[in-house]
N, C-alpha and C positions, 0 to 999 in steps of 0.2 A: 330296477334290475337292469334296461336297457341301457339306462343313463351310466350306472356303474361298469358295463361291459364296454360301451363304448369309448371310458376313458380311461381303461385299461389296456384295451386294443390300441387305441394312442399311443399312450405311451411304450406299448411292447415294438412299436413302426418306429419312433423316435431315437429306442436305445439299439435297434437294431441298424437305424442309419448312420449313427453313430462311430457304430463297428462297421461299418461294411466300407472294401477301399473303395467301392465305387470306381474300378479300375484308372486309381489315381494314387493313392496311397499306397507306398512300398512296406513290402512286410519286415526292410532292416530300418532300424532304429538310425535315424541322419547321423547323433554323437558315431556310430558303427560305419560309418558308410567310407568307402575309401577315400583322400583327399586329391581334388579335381581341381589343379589349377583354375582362377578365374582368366574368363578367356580377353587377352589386350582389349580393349577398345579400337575402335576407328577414330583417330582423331582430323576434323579436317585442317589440311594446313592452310593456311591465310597469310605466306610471307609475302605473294605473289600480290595482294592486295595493297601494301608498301613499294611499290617498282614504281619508277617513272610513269609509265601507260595507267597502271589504277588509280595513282593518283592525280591525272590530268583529267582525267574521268573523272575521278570524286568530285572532283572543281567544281565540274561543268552542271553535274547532276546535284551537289548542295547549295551552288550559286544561284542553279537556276529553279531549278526543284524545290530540292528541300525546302531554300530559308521562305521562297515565296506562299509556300503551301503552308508553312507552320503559322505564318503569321497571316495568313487568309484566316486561318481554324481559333485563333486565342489571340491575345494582346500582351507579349512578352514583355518587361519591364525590368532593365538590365542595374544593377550598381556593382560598385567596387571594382570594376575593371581596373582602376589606377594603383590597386594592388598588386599588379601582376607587373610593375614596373620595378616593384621591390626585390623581385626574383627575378634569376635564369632561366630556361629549362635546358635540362629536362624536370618535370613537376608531377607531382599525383596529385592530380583534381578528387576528392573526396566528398562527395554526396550524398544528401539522403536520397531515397527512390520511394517513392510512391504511385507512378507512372510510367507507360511506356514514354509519355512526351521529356521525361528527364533527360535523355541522351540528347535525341533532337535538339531541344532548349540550353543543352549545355556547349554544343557545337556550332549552335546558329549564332550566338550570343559572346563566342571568342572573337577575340579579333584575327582577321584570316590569316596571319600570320604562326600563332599559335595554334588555329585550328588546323591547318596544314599537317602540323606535325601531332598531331595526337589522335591517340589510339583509344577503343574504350573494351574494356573485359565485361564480356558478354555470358551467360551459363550455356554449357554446351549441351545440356540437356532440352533447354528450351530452341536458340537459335540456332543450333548448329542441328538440331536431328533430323533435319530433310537438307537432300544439296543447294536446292531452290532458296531454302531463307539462310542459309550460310551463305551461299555467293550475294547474295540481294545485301546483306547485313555488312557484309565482311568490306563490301563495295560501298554504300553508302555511308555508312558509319566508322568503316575502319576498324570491324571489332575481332576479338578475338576469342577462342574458347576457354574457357577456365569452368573446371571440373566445383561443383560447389558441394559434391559431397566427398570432395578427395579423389585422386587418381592425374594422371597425367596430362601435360599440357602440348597444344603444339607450338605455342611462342608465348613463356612464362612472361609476367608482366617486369621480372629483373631484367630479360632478355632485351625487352624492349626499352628498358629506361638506359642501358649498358650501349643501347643503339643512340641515344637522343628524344627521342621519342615522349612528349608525357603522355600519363594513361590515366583513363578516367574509372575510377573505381566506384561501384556501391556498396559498402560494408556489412550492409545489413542481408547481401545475400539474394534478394529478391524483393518484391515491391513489397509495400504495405498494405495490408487485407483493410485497413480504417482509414489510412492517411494520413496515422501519426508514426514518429519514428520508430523505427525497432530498433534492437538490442545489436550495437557494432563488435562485428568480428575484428580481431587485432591484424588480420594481414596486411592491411594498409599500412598500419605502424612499423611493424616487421620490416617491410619493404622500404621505407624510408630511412629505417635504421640500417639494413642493411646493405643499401643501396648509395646512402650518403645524399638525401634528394628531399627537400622542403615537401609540404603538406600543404595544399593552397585550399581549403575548406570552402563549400560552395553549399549555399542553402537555396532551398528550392519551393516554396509555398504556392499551388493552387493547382499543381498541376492533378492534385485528386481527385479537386474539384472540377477539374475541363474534362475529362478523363479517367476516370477510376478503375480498378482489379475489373475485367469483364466487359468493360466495353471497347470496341475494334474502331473507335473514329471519336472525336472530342464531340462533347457535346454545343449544338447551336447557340449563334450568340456571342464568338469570338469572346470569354471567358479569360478575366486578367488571370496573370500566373509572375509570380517575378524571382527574378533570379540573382541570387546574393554571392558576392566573392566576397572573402574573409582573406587577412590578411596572414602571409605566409607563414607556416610551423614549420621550425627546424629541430631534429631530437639533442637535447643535451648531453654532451659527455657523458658514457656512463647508464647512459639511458636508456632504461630496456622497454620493450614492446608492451609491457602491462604496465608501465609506466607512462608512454609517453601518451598511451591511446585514451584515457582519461582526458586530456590536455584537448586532443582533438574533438571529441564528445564536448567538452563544455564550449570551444571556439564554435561549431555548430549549434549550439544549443543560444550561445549570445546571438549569430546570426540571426536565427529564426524571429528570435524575442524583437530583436531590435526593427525587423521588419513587421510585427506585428504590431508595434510601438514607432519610439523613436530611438535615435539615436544615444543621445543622453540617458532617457529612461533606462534602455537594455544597461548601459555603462553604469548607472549605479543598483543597477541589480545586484548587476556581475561585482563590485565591489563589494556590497553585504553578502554576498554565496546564496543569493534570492532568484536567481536564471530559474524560469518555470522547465519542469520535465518536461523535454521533446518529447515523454512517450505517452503523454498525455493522462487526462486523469484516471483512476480504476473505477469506471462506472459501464454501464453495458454496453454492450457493441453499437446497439442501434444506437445509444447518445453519443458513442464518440465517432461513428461515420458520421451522423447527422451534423454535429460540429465542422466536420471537416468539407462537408461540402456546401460550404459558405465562400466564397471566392474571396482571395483577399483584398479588400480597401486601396484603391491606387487612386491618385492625383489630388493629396489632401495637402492640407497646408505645411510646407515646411518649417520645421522647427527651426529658430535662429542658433537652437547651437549645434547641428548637424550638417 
């Protein structure tokens, strides 16, 4: 009888917390409630970070700074630079992200020429919501805010390609939680299409493995990581943004292969439509982190036909 009393008194507390506002809950129904514009955001502006003075500064601090400190922490391993002799800019660098060292590695590993003039879209949720790592960011990096669940910009990334400028994009949104690629959003496409401006596809393998989701410093041991330029996409006449962005997904997807192989091998992948999924295989999480934090293979024998 006690045993029954007392899980009836349970559940009489339960369905009464249930109902109670708990002076939080309003007694009109939201669908009722009057409609309350959403209030602007703060956006911070960052043109000030593109002047003369910020950028004589940026110089002095990724010349001196940056490039020497990334390559103290990993062993960066660059190719395909001689692709960017095929284009002009202004260009969209398009990357996977898995890493906060993605940016870093993508800026240290231009030649200073190009890296001078390029900018990288940053989420303004994460960089930009204190003033301290928007100025820190917007100054070393050259980034700018871009809303990643929608809403307004303070220098759209057309803005800046309409200026000169190329911008470094992640498509996927945010890093990757395993280290394999995610699922690309089409604004990179869009903006190329729209913009009139190549696609210079840039793959980026190990940086998950020096650095992963959750840790603030790379891990010991200077950790190879290398960094791939693919040669330039331009959209075809005609060529709409769900169209062209397929094209950029698989020239990434060859990069990656090709770096995890060879040169030749990726190239007759990519000819039978055999290119392995960037988003890796569907088996559990812990086996495809695991996977992933294997650093990749550098200084092996070159193949004769690469």
């Amino acid at each position: 009888m006690m045993t029954r009393f007392l899980r009836e008194t349970a559940d009489d507390v339960r369905m009464v917390a249930r109902g109670w506002r708990w002076g939080r809950r309003p007694l009109v129904p939201r669908n009722a409630e009057p409609f309350v514009p959403e209030k602007e955001k703060y956006v911070f502006p960052t043109e000030w970070a593109r002047r003369r003075p910020a950028r004589a500064l940026r110089e002095v601090v990724q010349e001196v700074g940056l490039d020497p400190l990334l390559r103290s922490q990993v062993s960066p391993r660059v190719t395909g630079l001689d692709m960017l002799g095929r284009v002009s800019p202004p260009v969209l660098f398009v990357a996977n992200h898995a890493s906060h060292l993605d940016t870093p590695l993508i800026l240290c590993t231009l030649p200073d020429a190009w890296r001078r003039r390029t900018s990288v879209a940053a989420a303004a949720d994460y960089f930009f919501d204190t003033w301290w790592r928007a100025t820190g960011s917007a100054i070393v990096f050259n980034t700018f805010p871009i809303e990643r669940r929608g809403g307004s910009l303070s220098s759209t990334p057309g803005d800046l390609l309409g200026q000169g400028w190329n911008v470094v994009v992640f498509p996927e949104g945010t890093r990757s939680p395993d280290g394999w690629m995610g699922r690309f959003r089409m604004g990179a496409a869009w903006l190329a299409i729209e913009h009139g401006v190549p696609i210079v596809p840039v793959a980026i393998r190990g940086s998950f493995a020096a650095m992963p989701r959750g840790r603030s410093w790379p891990r010991p041991g200077r950790p190879p990581v290398t960094v791939r330029y693919g040669a330039p996409l331009s959209p075809g006449d005609g060529e709409t943004a769900r169209e062209f962005a397929p094209r950029v997904v698989a020239a990434m997807s060859q990069l990656l292969d090709e770096d995890r192989t060879t040169w030749w091998q990726a190239q007759l992948r990519a000819a039978r439509k055999e290119i392995p999924d960037p988003s890796g295989p569907k088996v559990a999480r812990w086996r495809r982190v695991w996977e992933q934090t294997a650093p990749p293979r550098v200084g092996r024998r070159t193949d004769v036909w690469r």
